[in-house]
Structure formats: structure tokens, C-alpha cells
N, C-alpha and C positions, 0 to 999 in steps of 0.2 A: 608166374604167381603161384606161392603156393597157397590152394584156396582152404585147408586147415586152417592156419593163421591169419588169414586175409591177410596178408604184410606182403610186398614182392620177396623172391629172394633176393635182388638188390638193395634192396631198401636195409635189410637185414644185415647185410654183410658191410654196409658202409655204417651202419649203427657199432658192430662187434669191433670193425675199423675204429673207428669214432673213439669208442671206451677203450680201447686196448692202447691206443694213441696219448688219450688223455692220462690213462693209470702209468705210464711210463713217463709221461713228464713230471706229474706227480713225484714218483720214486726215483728218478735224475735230480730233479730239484731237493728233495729229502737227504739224499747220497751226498750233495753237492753241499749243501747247507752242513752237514755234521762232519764231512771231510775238511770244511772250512775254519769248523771249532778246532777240531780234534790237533789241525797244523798249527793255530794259533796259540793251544796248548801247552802244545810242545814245543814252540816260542819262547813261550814264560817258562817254561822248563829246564831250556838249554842254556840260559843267559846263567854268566856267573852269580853265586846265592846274591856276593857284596852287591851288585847292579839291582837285580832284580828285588832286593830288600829295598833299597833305594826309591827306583821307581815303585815302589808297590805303598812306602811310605807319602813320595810326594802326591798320587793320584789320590791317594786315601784323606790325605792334606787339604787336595784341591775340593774332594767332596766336602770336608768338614766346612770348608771357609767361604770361597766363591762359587759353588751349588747353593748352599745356603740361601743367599741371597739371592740366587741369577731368578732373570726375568726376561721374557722374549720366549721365543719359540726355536730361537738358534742357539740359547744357553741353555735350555731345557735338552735339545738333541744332545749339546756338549756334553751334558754333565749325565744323561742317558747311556752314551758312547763308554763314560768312563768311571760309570759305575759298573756294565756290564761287564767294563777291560782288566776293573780289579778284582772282579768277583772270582776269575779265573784264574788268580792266582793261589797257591797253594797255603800261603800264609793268611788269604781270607778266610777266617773263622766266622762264628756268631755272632763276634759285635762287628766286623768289617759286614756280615751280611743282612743287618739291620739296616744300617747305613746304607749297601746298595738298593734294599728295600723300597728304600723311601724316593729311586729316582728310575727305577726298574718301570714299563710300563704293568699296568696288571692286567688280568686275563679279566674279560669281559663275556656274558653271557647272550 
């Protein structure tokens, strides 16, 4: 025991264990999460422009017309999913990101 701190050295070392353990799952999860955008990106990126005009027209479609309406908690995720899928495309502007706006959840205090 060291009697300085009153703490054991054991104690201590399984606490700096503890923290050093959780800040690394932290920073794996963070690496993992942005490495998952970043591929997704580059997804919508590599598709040919014709395709990905296409798809970026009909999702943007599907927000205007059946988000609109939806109701349930399984149309609310849906239309969450692909507000988030359109926003990452290149051709999302200002008004495409109004419209994901309003299906995006918001940051809470």
C-alpha cells in the first residue's frame, strides 16, 4: 500500500488498466465509425455520375413524397436511413440538405 495516497498499488494499476482499456475502445469505435463513412463515400463516389444521378434523384423523391407522410417508428428509421444516404452525396446541396434536415435526428442537450 502506498500510504501517500492511501490507494493500494493494486488498486491503482487496475484503475490506469480500466481507463487506458476504456479510452481505446472509445478511439477503435471512433476509427471504426469514420472508416465506415469515409468507404461509404467512396461508394457514391465510384458509381457512374448516370447511376448515381439516378439514385440520388429517386431517394431524394422518396423523401419528398413517402417520408412526408410516414408514420410508425419503422418509417421514421426508413426514411432517417435515407435522408442520412442522400446527404452524402455530392450533388446534395442546400435545398437537398434542408430536406435531410427535417428527418436527420437532432443533437440533444
Amino acid at each position: 500500500m502506498n500510504i501517500a495516497l492511501g490507494v493500494p498499488t493494486e488498486q491503482r494499476a487496475l484503475s490506469t488498466r480500466s481507463i487506458a482499456t476504456f479510452t481505446l475502445v472509445v478511439l477503435l469505435s471512433v476509427g471504426l465509425i469514420t472508416w465506415h463513412q469515409l468507404r461509404a463515400q467512396a461508394e457514391i463516389l465510384a458509381m457512374p455520375t448516370t447511376d448515381r444521378a439516378l439514385l440520388y434523384e429517386r431517394t431524394l423523391s422518396t423523401l419528398g413524397t413517402t417520408c412526408t407522410h410516414a408514420q410508425g417508428e419503422e418509417m421514421s428509421d426508413y426514411c432517417q436511413k435515407q435522408a442520412l444516404f442522400v446527404s452524402r452525396f455530392p450533388e446534395c446541396e442546400a435545398a437537398c440538405q434542408r430536406i435531410c434536415k427535417q428527418y436527420l435526428p437532432r443533437a440533444t442537450r
